[in-house]
N, C-alpha and C positions, 0 to 999 in steps of 0.2 A: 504494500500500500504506500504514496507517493505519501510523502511528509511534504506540508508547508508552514509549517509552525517556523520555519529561518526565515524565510522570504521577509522583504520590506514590505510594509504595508502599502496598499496601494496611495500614493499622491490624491487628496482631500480636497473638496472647495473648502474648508475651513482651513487646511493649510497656506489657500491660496490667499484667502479672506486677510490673515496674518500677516502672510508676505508684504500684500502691496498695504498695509493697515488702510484698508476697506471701513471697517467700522468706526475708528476713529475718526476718520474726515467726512466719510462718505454718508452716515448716517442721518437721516432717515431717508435720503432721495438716492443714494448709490447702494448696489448690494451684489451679490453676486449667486444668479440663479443654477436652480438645480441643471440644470442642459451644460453648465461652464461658461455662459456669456453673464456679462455686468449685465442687470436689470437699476431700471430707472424709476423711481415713484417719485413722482413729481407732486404728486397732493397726496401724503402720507396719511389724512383725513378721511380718502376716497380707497386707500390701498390699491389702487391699478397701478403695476408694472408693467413698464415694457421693455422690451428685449432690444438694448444699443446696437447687437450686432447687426438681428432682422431688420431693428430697422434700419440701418447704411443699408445691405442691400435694395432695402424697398428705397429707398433714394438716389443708390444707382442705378435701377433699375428705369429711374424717370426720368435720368442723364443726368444727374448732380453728378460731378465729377469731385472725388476729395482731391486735395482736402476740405473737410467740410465742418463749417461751426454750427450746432445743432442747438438753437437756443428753444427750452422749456419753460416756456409761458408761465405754468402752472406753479412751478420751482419759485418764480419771484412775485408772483400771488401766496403765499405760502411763506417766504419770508417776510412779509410787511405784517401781514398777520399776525406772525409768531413774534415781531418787533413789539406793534401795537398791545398784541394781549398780556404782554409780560410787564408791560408801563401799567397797562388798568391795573393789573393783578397789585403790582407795586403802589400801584395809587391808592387803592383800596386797605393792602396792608396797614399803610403806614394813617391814615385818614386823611390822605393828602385832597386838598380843598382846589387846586388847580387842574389842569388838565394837560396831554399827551398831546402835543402834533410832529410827527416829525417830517421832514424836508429829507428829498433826495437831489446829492450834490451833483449836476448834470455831466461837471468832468470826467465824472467815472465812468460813463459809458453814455456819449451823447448818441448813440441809434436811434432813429427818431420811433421805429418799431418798439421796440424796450421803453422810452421815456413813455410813449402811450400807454402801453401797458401798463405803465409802473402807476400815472396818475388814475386810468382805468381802477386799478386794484387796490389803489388809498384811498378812494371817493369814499368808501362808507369810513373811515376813516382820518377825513379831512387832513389827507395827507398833501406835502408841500412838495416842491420843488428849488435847490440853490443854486444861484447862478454866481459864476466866480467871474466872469467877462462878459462883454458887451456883445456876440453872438451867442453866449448862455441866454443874457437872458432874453433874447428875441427867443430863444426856442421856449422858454419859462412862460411869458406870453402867450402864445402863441398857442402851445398847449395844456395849460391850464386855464382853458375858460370859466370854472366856477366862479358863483358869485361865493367872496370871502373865502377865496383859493391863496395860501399862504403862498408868498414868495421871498424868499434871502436873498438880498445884494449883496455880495462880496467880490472880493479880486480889487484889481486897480479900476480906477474910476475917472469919465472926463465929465465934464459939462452934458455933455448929450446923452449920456447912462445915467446921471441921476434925473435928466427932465425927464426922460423915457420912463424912468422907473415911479416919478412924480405923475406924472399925466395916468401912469397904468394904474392908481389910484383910483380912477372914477371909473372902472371895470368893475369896482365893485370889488376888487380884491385885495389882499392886508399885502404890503410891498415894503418890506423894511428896508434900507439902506443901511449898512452896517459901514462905522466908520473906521477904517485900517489903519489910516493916517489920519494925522494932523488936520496937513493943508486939504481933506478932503470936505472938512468941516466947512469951509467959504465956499469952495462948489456949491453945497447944499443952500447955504444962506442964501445965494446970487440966483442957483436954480429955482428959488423958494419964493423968494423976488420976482421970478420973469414971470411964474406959471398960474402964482396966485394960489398955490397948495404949497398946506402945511404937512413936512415931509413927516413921516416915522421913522424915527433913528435907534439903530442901535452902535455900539462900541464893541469892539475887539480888544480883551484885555489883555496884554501881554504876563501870563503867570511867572512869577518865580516856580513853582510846579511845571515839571518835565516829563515828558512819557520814557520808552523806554525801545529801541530794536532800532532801525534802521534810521526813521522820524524824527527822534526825540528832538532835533534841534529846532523843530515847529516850534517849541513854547520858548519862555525866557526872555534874559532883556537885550539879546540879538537877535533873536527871530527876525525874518523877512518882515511878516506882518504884525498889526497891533498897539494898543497906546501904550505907554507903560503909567502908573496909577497919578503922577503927575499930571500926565496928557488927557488923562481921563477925568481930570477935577478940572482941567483949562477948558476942557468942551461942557463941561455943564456949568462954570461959571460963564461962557460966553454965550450960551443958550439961554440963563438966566438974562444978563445983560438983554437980551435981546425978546425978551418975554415969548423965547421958545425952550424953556424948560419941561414941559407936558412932553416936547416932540421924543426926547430920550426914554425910548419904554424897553428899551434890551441891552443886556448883558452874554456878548457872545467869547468862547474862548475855544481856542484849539490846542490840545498840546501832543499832537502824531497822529499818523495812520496805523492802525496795525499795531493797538497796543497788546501787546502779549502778558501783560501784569495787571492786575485788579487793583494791586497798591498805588501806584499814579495816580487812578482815575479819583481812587479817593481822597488822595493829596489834593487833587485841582476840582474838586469840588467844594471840598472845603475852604480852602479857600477864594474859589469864584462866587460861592454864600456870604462871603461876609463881605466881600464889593459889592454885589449884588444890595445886599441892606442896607451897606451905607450909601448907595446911591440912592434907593427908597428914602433914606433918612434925611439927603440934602434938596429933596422937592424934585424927583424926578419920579414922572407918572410911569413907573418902571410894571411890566406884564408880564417881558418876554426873558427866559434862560437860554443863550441858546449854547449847549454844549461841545459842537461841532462834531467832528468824526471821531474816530479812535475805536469803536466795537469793533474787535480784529475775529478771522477768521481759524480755523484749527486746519492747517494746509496741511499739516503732516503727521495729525491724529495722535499725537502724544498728550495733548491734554498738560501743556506746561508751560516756562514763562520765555522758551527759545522762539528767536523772532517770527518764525515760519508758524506758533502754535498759539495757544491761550488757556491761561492758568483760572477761568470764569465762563460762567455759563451769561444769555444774554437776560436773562433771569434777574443772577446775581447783579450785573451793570444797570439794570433798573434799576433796581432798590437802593444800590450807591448812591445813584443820582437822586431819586425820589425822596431817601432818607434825612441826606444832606441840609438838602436845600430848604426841605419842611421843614426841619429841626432848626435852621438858623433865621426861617422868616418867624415861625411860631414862635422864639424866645424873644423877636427882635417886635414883634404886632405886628410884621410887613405882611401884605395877602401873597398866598402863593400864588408863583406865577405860571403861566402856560411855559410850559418844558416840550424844547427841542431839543431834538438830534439829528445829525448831516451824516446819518451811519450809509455810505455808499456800497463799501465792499460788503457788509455783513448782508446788504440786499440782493445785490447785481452779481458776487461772484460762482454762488454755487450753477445759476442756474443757464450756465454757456460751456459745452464739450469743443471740443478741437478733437476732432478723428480724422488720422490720417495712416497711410499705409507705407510700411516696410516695401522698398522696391530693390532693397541690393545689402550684400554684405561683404565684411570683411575680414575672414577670421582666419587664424594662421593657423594650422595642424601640424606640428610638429612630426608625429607618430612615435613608436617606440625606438630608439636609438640603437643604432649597431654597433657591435665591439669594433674597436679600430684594428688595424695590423700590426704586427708588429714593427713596422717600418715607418709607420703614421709620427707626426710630429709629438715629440715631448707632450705639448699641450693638451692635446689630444688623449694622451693614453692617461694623464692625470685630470682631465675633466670627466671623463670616460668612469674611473674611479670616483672620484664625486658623484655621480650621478646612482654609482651602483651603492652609496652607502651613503647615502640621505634616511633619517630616520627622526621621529618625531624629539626624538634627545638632543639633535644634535642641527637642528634646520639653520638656525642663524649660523656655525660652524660651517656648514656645505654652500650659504650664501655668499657669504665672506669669500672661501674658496671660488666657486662661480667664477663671480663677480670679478676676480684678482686675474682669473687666467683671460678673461675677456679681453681686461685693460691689455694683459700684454700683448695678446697678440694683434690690436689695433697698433700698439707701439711696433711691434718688430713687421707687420704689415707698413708701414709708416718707412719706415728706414730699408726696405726691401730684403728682410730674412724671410718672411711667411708670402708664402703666394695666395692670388686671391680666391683660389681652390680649398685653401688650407684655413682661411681668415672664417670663411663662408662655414666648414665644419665644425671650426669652432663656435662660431656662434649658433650654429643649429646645436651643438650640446647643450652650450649655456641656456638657452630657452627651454632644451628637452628639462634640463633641470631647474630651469623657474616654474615649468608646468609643475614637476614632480613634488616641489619644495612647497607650491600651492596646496595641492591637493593633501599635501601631511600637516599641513597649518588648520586644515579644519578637523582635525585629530587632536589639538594641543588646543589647552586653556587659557593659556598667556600667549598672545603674539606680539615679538619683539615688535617696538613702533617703528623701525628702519624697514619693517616687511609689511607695512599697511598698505602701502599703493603696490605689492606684486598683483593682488588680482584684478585694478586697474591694467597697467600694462601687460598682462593676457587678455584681457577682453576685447570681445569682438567688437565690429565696429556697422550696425545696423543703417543703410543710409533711406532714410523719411522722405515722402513726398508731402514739404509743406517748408514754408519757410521759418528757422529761430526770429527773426529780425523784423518779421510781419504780424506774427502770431502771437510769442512771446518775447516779447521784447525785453520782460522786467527780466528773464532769466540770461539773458548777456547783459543788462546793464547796473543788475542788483545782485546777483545772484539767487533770484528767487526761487523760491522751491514750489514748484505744481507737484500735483498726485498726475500721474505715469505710468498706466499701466493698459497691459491686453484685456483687452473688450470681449476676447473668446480664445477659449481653448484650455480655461481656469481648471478646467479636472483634469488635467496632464500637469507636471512637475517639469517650472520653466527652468530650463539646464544649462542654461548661456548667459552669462554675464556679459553684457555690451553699457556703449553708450550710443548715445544717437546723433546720425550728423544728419544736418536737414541740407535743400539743397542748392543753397548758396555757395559760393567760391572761398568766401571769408572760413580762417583755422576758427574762427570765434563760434561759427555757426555751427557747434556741438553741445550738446547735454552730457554732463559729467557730473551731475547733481542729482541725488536724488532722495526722495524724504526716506528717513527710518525712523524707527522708535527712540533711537537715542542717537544725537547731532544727524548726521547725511553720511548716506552711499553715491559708491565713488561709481558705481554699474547699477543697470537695474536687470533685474531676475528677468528673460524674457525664454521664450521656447522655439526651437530648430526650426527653418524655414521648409516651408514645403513647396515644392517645384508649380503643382498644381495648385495651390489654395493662396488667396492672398492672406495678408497676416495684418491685420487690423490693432492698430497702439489707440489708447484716447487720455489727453490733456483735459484735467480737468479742475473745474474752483479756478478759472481762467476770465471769468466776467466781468469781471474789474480793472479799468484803465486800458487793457491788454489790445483793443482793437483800435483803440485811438491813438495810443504809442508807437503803433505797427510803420515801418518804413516801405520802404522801395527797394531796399538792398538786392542788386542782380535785375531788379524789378522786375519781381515776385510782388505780386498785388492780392487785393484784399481776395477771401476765402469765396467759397459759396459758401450761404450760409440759410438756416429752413428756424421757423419758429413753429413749433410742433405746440397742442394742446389739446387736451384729455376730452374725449366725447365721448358720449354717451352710446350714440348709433356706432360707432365703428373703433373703439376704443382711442383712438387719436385719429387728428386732422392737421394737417400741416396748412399752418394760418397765413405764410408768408414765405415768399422761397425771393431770395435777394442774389441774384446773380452776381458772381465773383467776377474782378476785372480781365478783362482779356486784353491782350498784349496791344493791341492799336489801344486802348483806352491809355495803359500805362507811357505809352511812348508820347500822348499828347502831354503827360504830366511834366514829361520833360524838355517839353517845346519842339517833339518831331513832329511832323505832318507825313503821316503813312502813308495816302495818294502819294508825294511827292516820291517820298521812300519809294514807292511800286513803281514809278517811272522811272529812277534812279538807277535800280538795277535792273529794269528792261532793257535799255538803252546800253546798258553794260553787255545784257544777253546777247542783244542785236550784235553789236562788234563783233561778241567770242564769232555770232553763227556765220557774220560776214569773213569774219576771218579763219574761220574750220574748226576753232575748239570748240562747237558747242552743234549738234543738228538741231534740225527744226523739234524733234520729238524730244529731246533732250531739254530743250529753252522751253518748252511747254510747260513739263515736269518740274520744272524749275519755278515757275512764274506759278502756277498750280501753288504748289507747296508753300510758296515764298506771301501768295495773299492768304492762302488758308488760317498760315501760321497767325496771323497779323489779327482774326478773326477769333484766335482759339485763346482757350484759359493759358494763365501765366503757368501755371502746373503741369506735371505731366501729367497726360492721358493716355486712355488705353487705345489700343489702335481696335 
């Protein structure tokens, strides 16, 4: 009778769940279905999933070509909500007498699709919109038509953004101007003058209170923007002067994006409560809090205070705030005020995928090594021996070694003792035994830190159809960390360490980052390509900033991208399909005229066929190919 009680057990979707920490980030709208593909619930309220894989096919199946950005509708209906319900919960807690509006900051993601949505899914919610510039807030405008539709002024300011945002007053909507600067204050006064409307002001405090990751230098007394509490007593003594003291009704302060600690927020709340009071206390008709950004997101599911993660639920960051500010209006008799938040990313980021396909690889197979001759170089027959006496006792011993015969023979290659027959075996040993020295490192409990990047430099090198420089941008110019992982094939054991290069020209255009449980991986776990089958990766918790940041680089242009949402008749419907740039779109970006381009090189054709390098069948196939291209995605496609 055949014994299996030795075998491995078979590779798990719960070990896969692990791997890519699935639960941690990805919970409640990511998960990973019984079949092995990522499943999607996008209204965890409703429990419908659907299948990421099935549905790329069903997308390419209607010519979307990846790479493709799959935005769920339902994902940022679902976050506003879960925003909103955690302020009431908080509000009620504590007996807070004010009330919850929050504003979404438009720079996070100005797609005019998404911004609909976003005010669509606040309406019962009296949710706002913040513009940080003078085409924000035309979009602000534009698309918040409610009467009593909140709107934040922020960013730099001229003369013709504050009348604009004075005149959008008799819309019928609350339009605060929040002042950054100083010299912004006489704009106001002179626009206040021309329009014959009394503006609503808020101030930007610049906190001694600092956040913490990447941001932190948003707050403080160098920050870009903000008064500091002098500048903030000069504008309500010159508002008084001017018996426009009532106009000052908010209190705004930002101190980061992406705060990954709970303790900041409650450092600068506490003390933005007690500016707050004492401006209630020197005769300013004060209403509004408004907090700015900083609800960070959990990118890499560890659940701590590393910049990529968050050490608080959105829960906890209500009641911080809530708590706070009641606590220091109620000791002080000030009323509490309506509370905002400019939380962008905690809305927009979960619910935008990036799927894109594996189309080449680069992996170097050594194989098993052969004994040399006896006539083989020195080097040779002692790398040879290293290789045969690698064991978990002794790996940093055999690197050392490696490592040492390597150098020389580069040196005695160099000065012409080693030929480049003999250069070349050596270094195939030395690799045989980087492999080997690898594979006994995950044998041993302690790995010397001189052998952390070996299984870096063995990993393969997967090349993506999408561009780093368009897509993700924060990850070449932050090093930011996105979740990374296959979309299908999760009940198989991914056996290949690579990184991903996308495919741009630039050495930058690589992923060499990736989240883990504790700091970042230098590869991510991914599984053998198969000849027949395409191999599907998906970037995700990418919704924020990432399409607006996106370049030209190669000029590789914007994605295709679908906004998918949950129906009732057919379980999903795809609301909007936004065609990705194609290459004549892109070339007008940089001031070519394609027509011209297509005469350019006809007239080249013509000479080659006048002069015999080119037949008439040839110049066709050429002039063919050469407008098609011009008409097709910046991406490859399949033929």
């Amino acid at each position: 009778m055949h014994d299996d009680t030795d075998k491995e057990p078979a590779w798990s979707l719960q070990q896969s769940t692990a791997r890519y920490q699935v639960d941690g980030w990805g919970a409640p709208y990511f998960s990973i279905a019984d079949n092995g593909n990522v499943a999607v619930c996008p209204d965890p309220e409703q429990g419908v999933s659907l299948d990421l894989c099935e549905l790329v096919e069903h997308l390419k199946a209607r010519g979307l070509a990846l790479p493709l950005l799959i935005r769920f509708s339902d994902i940022v209906r679902h976050r506003i909500k879960r925003l909103n319900e955690a302020f009431q919960k908080a509000i009620a807690e504590y007996e807070y007498t004010g009330i919850y509006r929050g504003v979404f900051p438009v720079k996070v993601n100005q797609q005019r699709r998404l911004v609909e949505e976003i005010v669509e899914a606040g309406r019962p919610f009296a949710f706002g919109l913040e513009a940080g510039s003078k085409p924000e807030l035309l979009i602000a405008l534009a698309t918040m038509q409610d009467v009593g539709g909140l709107v934040i002024c922020n960013g730099y300011k001229d003369l013709k953004y504050i009348e604009t945002a004075l005149l959008a007053q008799r819309f019928g909507k609350t339009v605060i101007v929040v002042l950054e600067r100083l010299e912004e204050l006489d704009l106001v006064l002179k626009a206040s003058e021309k329009t014959g409307i009394r503006p609503i002001l808020g101030v930007r405090s610049k906190l001694s209170a600092k956040g913490v990751g990447r941001w932190k230098a948003s707050a403080g007394d160098r920050a870009k923007f903000g008064l500091t509490s002098a500048e903030i007593v000069e504008v309500a003594d010159r508002l008084a002067q001017c018996e426009m003291l009532d106009c000052l009704q908010l209190l705004h302060f930002h101190i980061g994006s992406q705060i990954s600690s709970i303790i900041p927020i409650k450092n600068a709340m506490q003390e933005a409560s007690n500016i707050y009071v004492e401006l209630a206390k020197m005769g300013c008709k004060m209403g509004y809090l408004d907090v700015g950004g900083g609800l960070a997101i959990d990118y890499d599911g560890s659940k701590t205070d590393f910049h990529a993660s968050k050490n608080y639920t959105i829960l906890e960051y209500a009641m911080d705030v809530v708590s706070h500010i009641g606590e220091a209006c109620s000791k002080a008799g000030v009323p509490h005020p309506t509370l905002v938040t400019e939380s962008g990313r905690a809305i927009a980021a979960h619910h935008s995928v990036l799927v894109f396909e594996v189309v080449g690889e680069n992996t170097v197979r050594f194989g098993k090594p052969k004994e040399p001759s006896p006539q083989a170089h020195r080097l040779l027959q002692e790398l040879y021996e290293t290789y045969q006496g690698i064991l978990p006792k002794n790996v940093q011993e055999s690197w050392h070694d490696a490592s040492q015969a390597k150098e020389e023979a580069q040196s005695l290659f160099k000065y012409g003792y080693l030929s480049l027959r003999e250069r070349a075996q050596v270094e195939r040993l030395y690799w045989n035994c980087s492999e080997k020295i690898a594979a006994t490192l995950r044998r041993v409990r302690f790995v010397p830190e001189e052998l952390h990047d070996l299984e870096q430099a063995l990993s393969s090198i997967y090349y993506c159809n999408f561009s780093l420089f368009q897509s993700a941008p924060d990850i070449w110019a932050i090093d930011q960390l996105f979740p990374i992982m296959p979309i299908h094939r999760l009940a198989e054991e991914p056996t290949v360490s690579a990184r991903l290069a996308d495919l741009t020209c630039d050495s930058d255009g690589i992923i060499d980052h990736f989240i883990d449980v504790e700091d970042e991986r230098r590869t991510l776990d991914v599984h053998p390509l198969k000849s027949d089958e395409s191999y599907y990766l998906g970037m995700f918790l990418n919704g924020a900033y990432q399409e607006i940041l996106g370049d030209l680089h190669n000029l590789f242009g914007d994605t295709n991208a679908v906004h998918v949402a949950l129906s009732q008749e057919e379980r999903y419907k795809i609301q909007h399909v936004i065609k990705g740039d194609s290459i004549d779109e892109v070339l007008r970006y940089v001031q070519y005229d394609p027509e011209q381009m297509v005469e350019a090189v006809r007239r080249q054709a013509e000479r080659a066929v006048s002069a015999g390098g080119l037949t008439n069948q040839q110049m066709r196939l050429l002039m063919q190919h050469y407008e098609e291209a011009l008409r097709s995605y910046t991406y490859l496609t399949e033929e």
